[in-house]
BAZA-537204 format. One record per residue: residue in one letter; x, y, z of N, C-alpha, C, O in turn; residue number from 0. Coordinates in pm, 1 decimal, always signed. Layout:
BEGIN
   resn      neast     nnorth        nup     caeast    canorth       caup      ceast     cnorth        cup      oeast     onorth        oup   resi
      A          X          Y          Z          X          Y          Z          X          Y          Z          X          Y          Z    NUM
...
end
This chain:
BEGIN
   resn      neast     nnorth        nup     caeast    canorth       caup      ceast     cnorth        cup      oeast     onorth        oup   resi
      X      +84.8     -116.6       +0.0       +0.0       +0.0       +0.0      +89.7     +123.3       +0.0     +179.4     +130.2      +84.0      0
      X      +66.1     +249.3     -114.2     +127.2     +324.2     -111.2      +30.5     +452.8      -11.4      -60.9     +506.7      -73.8      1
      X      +45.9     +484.8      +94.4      -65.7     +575.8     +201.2      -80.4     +654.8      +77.6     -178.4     +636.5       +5.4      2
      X      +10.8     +741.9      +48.3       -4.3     +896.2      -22.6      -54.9    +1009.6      +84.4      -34.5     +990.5     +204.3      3
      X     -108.4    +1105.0      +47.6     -172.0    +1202.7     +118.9     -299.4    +1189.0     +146.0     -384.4    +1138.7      +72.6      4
      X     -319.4    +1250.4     +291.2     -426.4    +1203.8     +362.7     -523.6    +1103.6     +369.9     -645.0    +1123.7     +365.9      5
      X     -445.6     +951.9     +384.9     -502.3     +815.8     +371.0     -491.8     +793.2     +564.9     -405.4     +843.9     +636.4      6
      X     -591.8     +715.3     +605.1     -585.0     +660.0     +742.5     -608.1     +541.0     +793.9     -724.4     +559.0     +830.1      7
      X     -590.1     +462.3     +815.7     -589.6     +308.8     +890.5     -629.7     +271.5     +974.0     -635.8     +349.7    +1068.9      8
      X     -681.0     +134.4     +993.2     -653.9      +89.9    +1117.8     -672.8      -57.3    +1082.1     -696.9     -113.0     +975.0      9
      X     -653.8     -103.4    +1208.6     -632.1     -253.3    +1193.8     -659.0     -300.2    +1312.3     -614.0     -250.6    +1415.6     10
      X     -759.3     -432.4    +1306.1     -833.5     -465.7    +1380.8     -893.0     -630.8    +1368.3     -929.2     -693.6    +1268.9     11
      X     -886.0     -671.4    +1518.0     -941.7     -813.7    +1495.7    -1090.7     -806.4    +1518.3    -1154.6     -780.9    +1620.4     12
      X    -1137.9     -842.4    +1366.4    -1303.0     -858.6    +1386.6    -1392.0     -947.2    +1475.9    -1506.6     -931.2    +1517.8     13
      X    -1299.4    -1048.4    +1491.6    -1366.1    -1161.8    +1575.0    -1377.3    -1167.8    +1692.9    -1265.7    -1184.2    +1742.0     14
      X    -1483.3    -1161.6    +1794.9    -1477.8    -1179.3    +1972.5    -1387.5    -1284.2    +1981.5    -1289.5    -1254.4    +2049.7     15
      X    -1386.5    -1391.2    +1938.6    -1339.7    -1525.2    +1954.7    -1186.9    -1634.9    +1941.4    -1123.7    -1715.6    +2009.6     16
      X    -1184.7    -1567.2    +1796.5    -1037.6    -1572.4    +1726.0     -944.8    -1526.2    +1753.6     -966.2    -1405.4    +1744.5     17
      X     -815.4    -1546.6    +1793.7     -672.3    -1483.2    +1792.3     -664.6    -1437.0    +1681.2     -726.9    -1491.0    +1589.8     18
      X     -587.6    -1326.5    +1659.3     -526.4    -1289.5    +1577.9     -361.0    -1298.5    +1551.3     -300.0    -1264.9    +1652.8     19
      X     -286.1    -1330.2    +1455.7     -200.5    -1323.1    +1464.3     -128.4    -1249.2    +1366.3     -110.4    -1305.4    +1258.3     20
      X      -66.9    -1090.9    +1389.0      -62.4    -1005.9    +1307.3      +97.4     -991.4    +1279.8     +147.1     -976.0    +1391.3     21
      X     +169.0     -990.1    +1211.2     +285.9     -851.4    +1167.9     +264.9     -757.0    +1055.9     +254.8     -777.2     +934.8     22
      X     +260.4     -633.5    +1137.0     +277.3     -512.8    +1049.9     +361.1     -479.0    +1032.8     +431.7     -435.8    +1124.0     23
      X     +402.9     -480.3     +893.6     +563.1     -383.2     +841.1     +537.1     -265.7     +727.0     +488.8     -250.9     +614.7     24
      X     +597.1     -198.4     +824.8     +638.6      -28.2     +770.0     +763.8      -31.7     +682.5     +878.9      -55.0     +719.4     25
      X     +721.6       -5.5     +564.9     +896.5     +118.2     +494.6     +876.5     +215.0     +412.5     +815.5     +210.0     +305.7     26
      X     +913.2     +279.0     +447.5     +943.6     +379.5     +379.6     +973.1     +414.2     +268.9    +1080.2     +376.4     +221.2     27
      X     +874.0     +507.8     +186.5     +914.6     +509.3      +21.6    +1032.7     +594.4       -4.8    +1069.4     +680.7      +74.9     28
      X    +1091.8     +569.9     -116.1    +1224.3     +615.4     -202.9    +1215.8     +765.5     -225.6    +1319.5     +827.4     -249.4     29
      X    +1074.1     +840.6     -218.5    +1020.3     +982.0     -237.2     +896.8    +1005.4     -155.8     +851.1     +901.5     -108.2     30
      X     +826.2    +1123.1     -125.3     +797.5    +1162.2      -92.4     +656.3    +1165.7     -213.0     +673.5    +1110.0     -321.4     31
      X     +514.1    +1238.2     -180.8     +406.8    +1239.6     -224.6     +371.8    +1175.5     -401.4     +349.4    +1219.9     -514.0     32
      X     +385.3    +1054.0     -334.6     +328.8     +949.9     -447.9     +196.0     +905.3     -430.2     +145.8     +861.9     -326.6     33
      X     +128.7     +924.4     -572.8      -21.8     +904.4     -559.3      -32.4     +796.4     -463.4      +72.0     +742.7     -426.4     34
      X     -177.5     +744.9     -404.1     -222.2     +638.6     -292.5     -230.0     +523.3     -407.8     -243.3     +531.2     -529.9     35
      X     -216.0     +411.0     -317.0     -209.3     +272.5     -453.8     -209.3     +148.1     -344.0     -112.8     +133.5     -269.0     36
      X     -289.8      +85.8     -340.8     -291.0      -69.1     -342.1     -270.9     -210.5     -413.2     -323.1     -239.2     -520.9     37
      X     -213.2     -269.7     -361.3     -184.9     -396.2     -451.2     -222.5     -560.2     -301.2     -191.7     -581.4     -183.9     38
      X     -278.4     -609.6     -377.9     -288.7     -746.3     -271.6     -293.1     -888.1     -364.7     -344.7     -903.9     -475.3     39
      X     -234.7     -966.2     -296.9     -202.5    -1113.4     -404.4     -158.9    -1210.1     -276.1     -117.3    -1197.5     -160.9     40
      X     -199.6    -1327.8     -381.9     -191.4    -1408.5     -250.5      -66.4    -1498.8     -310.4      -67.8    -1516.8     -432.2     41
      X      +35.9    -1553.9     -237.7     +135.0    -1656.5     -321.5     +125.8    -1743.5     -250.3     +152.2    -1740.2     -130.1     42
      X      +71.5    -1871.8     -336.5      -15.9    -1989.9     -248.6     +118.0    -2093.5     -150.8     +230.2    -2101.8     -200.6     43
      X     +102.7    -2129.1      -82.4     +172.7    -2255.8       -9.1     +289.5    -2330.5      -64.5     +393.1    -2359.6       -4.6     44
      X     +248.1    -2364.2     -221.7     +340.7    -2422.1     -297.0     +506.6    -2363.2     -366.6     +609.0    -2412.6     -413.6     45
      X     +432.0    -2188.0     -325.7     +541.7    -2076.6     -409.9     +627.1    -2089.5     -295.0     +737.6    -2136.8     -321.6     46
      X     +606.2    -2060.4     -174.0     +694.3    -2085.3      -78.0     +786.6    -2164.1      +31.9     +859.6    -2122.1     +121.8     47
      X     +754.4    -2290.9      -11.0     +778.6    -2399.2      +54.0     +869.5    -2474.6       -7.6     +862.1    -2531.5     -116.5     48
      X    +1027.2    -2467.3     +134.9    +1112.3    -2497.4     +104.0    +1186.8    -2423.8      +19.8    +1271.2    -2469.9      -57.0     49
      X    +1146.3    -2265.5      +37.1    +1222.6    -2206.5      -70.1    +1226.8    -2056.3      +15.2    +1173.1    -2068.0     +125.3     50
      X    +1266.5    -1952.1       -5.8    +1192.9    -1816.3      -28.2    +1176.4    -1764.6     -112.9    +1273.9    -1741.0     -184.3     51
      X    +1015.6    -1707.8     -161.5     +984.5    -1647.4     -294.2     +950.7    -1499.0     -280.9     +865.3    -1464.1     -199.4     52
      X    +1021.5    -1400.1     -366.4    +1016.4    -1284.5     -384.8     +830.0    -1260.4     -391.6     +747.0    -1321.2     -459.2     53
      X     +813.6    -1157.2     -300.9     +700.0    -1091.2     -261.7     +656.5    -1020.2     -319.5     +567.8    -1030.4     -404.1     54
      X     +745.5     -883.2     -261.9     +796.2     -767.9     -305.2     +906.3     -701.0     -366.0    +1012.0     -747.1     -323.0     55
      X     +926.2     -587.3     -470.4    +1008.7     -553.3     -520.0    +1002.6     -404.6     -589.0     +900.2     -336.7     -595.9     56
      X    +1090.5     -378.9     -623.0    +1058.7     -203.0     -692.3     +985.7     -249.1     -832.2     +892.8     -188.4     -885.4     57
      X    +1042.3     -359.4     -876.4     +977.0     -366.5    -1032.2     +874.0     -469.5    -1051.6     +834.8     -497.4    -1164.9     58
      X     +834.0     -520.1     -959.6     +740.2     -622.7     -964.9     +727.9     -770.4    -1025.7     +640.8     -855.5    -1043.8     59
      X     +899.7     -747.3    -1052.2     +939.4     -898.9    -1101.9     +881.6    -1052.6    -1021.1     +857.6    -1065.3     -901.0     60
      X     +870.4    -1151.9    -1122.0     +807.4    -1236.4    -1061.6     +683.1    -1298.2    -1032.8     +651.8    -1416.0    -1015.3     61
      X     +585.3    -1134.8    -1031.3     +467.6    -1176.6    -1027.9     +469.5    -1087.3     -879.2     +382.0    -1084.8     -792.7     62
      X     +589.9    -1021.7     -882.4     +564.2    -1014.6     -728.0     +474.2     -864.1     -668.9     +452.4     -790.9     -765.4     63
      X     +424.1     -810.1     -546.8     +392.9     -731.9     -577.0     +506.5     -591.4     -531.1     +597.5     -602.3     -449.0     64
      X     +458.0     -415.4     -637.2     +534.4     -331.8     -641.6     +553.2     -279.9     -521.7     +458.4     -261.9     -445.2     65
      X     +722.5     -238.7     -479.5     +685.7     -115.8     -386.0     +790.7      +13.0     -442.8     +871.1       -1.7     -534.9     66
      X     +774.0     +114.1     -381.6     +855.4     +248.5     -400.2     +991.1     +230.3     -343.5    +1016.5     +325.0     -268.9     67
      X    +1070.7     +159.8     -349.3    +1209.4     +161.3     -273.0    +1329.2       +7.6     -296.3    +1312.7     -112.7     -316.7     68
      X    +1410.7      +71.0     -284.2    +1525.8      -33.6     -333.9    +1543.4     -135.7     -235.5    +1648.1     -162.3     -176.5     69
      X    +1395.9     -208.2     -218.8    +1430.4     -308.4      -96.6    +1326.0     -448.1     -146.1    +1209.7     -439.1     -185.4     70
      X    +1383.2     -537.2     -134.9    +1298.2     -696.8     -194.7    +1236.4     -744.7      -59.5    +1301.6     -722.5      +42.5     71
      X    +1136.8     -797.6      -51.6    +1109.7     -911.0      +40.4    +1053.1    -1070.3       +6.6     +981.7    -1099.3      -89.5     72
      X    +1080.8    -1122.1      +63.6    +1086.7    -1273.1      +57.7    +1033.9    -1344.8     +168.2    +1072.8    -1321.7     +282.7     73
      X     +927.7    -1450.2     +135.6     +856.3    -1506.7     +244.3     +889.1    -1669.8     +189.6     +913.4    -1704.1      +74.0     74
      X     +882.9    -1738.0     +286.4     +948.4    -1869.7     +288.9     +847.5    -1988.0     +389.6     +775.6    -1934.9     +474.3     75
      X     +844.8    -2096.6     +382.3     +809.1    -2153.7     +477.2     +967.4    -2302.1     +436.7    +1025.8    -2337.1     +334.2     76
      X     +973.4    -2334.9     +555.7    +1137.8    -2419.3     +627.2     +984.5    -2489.2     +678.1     +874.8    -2444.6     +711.5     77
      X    +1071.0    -2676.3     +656.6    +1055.3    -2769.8     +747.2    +1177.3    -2814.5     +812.5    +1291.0    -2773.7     +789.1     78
      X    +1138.7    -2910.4     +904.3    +1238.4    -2916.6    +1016.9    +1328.9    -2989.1     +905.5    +1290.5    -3058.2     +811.1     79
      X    +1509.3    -2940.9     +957.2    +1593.5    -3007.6     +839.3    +1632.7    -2942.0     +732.7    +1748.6    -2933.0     +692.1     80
      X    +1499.4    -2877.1     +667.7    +1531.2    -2789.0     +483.7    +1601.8    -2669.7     +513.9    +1588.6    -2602.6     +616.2     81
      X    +1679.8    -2647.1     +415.2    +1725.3    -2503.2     +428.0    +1759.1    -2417.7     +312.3    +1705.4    -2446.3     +205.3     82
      X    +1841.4    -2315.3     +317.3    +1771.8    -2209.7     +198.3    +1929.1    -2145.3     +233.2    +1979.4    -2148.6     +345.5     83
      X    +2002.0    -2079.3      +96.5    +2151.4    -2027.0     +177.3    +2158.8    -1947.3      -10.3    +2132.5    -1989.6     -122.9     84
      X    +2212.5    -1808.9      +51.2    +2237.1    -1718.1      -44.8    +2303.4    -1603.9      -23.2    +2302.8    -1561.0      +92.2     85
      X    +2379.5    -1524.3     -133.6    +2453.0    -1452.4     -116.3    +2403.0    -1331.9      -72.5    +2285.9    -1315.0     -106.6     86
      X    +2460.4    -1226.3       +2.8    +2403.9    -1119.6      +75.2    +2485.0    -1003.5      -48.4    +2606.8     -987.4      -40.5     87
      X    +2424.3     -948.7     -128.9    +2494.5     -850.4     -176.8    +2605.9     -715.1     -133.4    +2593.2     -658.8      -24.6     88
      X    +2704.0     -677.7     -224.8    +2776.7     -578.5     -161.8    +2665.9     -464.8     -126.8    +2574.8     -448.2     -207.9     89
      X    +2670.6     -386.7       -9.7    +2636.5     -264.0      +58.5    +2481.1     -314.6      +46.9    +2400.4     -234.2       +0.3     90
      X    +2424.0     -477.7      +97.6    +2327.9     -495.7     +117.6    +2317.5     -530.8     +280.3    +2400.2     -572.2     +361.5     91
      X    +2207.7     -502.4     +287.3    +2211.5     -534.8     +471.7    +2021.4     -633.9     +457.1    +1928.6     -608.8     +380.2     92
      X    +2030.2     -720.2     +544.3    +1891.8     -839.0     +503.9    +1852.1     -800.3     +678.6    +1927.8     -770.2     +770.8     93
      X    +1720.9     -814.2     +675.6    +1701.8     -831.8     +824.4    +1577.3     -974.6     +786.4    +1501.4     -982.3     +689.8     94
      X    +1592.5    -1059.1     +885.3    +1548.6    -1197.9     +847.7    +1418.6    -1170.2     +999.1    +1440.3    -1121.3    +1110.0     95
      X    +1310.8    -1215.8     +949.8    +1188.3    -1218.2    +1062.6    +1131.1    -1359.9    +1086.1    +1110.4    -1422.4     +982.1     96
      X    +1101.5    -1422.6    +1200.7    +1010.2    -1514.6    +1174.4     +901.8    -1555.2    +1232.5     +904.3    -1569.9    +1354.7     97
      X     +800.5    -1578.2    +1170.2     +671.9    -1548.2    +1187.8     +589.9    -1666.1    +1291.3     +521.9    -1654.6    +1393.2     98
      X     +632.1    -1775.8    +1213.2     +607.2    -1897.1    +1311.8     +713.4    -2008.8    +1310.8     +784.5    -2033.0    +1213.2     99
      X     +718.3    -2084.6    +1446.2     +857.4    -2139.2    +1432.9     +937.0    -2122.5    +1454.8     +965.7    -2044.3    +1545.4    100
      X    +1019.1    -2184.4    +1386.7    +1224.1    -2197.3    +1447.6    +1332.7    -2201.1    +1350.8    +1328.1    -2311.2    +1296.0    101
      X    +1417.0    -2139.1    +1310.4    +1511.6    -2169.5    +1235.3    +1655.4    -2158.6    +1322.6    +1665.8    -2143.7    +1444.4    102
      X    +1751.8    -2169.4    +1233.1    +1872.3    -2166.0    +1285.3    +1944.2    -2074.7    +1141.9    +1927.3    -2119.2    +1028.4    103
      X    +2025.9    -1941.8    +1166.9    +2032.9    -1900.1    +1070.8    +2228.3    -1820.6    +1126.5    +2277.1    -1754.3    +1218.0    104
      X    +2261.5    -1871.8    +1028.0    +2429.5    -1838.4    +1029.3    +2450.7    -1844.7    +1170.9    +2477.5    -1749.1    +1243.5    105
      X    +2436.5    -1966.8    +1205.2    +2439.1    -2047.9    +1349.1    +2372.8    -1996.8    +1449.5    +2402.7    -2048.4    +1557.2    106
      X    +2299.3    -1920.2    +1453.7    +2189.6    -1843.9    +1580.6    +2056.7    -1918.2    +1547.9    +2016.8    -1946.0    +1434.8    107
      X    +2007.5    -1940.1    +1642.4    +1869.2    -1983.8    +1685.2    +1749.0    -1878.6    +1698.3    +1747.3    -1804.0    +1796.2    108
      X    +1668.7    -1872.8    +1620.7    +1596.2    -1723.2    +1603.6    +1426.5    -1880.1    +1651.9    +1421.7    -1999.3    +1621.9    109
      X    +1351.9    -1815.4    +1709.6    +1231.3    -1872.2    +1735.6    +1143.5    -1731.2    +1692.2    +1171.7    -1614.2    +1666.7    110
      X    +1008.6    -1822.7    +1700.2     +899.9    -1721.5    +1698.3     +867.5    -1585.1    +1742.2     +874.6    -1550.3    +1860.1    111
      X     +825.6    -1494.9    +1628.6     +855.0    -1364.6    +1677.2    +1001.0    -1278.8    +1670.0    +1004.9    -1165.6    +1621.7    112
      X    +1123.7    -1349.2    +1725.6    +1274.4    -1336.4    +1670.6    +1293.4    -1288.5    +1491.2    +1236.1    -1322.3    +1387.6    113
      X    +1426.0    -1176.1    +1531.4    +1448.1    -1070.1    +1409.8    +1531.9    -1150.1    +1458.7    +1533.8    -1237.1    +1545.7    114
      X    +1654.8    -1068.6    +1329.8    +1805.1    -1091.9    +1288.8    +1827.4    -1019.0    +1177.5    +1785.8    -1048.5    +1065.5    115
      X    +1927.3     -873.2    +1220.9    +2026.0     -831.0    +1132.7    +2146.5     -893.3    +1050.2    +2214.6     -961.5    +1126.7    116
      X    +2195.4     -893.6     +924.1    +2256.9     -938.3     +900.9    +2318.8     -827.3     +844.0    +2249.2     -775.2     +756.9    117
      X    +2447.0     -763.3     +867.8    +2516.0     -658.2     +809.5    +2701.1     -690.1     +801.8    +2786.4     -701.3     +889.8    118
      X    +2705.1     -695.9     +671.1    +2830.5     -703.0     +632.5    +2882.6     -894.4     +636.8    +2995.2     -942.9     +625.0    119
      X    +2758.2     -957.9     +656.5    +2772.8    -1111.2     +680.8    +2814.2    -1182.3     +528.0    +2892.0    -1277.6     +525.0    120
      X    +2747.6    -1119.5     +389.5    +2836.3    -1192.2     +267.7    +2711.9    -1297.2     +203.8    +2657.1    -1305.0      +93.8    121
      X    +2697.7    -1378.0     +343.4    +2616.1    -1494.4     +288.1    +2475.6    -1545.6     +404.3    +2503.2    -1535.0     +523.8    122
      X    +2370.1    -1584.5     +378.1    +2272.9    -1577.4     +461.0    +2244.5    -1805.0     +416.2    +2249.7    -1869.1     +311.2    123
      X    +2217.8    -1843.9     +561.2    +2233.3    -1966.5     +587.7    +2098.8    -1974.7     +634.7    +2082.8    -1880.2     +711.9    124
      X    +2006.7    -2034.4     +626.3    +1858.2    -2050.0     +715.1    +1828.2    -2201.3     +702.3    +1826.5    -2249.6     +589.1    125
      X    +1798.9    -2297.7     +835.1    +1795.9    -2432.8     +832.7    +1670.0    -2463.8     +909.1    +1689.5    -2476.0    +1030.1    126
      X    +1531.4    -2481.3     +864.2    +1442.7    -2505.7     +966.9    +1469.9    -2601.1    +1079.6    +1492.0    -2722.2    +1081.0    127
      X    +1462.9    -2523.0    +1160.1    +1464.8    -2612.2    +1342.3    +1302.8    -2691.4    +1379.0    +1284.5    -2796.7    +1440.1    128
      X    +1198.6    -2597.1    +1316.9    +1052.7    -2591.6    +1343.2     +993.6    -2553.0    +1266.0     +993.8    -2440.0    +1217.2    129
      X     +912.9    -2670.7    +1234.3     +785.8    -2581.3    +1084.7     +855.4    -2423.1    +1096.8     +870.9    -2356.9    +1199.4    130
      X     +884.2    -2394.4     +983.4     +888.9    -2253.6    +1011.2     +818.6    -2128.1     +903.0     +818.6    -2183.1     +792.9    131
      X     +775.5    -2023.9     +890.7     +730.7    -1900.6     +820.7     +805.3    -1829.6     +845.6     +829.4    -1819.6     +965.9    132
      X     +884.4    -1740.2     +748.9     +954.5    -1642.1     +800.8     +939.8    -1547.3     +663.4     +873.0    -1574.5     +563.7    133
      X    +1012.7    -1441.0     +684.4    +1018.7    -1280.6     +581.7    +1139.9    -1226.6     +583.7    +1181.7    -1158.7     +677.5    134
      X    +1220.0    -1260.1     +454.5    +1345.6    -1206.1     +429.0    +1344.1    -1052.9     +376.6    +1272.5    -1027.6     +279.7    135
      X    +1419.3     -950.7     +436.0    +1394.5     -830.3     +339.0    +1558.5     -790.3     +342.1    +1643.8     -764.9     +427.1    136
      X    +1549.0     -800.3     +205.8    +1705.4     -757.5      +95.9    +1672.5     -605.5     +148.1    +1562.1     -554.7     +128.2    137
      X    +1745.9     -558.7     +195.7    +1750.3     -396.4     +204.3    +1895.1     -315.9     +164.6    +1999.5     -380.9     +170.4    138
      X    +1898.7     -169.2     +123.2    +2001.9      -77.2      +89.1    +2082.6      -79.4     +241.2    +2183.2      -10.7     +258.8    139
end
């Protein structure tokens, strides 16, 4: 979602009953007052499993959907055992999230809810510990 000017939000669990289980992520566009714009897509079970598949991107490669800024994201689901290992670009910095689950990533143990910076690391290692969901974002 691009806000633009004077757009407002909120976010909310409709259900008395149901948990919710939310992450909201913020970034920041590349400029300043860009028309308002939505995009929503779903990338089914199969795109991500055992892999991480590009989400997001500035150019929408992939199928994936657009954003305003020089930053990729990548959503993945890890079973216990599988793993996923790639190069971290020069003057790239990744911050790795995970959503549900457990991994083990350039030998740290990240569980549910658990971030991880990766800056100046070269190469990114991720080995599911626990069913896992997680959100890679390639960042400047």
């Amino acid at each position: 979602m691009t806000a633009g000017r004077g757009v407002t939000h909120s976010e909310f669990n409709p259900s008395p009953e149901e948990a919710l289980h939310l992450l909201q992520i913020w970034l920041l566009p590349a400029r300043r007052e860009l028309e308002p714009g939505y995009e929503q897509r779903k990338f089914p079970e199969a795109e991500r499993q055992g892999r991480l598949r590009l989400i997001v991107s500035p150019d929408g490669g992939d199928g994936s959907i657009t954003i305003h800024q020089d930053a990729r994201i990548y959503a993945g689901l890890l079973d216990v055992g599988s793993s996923w290992e790639a190069e971290i670009g020069p003057a790239r910095r990744v911050w790795l999230q995970v959503a549900r689950g457990a991994v083990r990533t350039n030998g740290h143990r990240l569980e549910e809810g658990d971030g991880a910076a990766l800056v100046e690391e070269g190469r990114i290692s991720i080995e599911g510990v626990a069913h896992a969901e997680l959100l890679l974002f390639d960042l400047p």
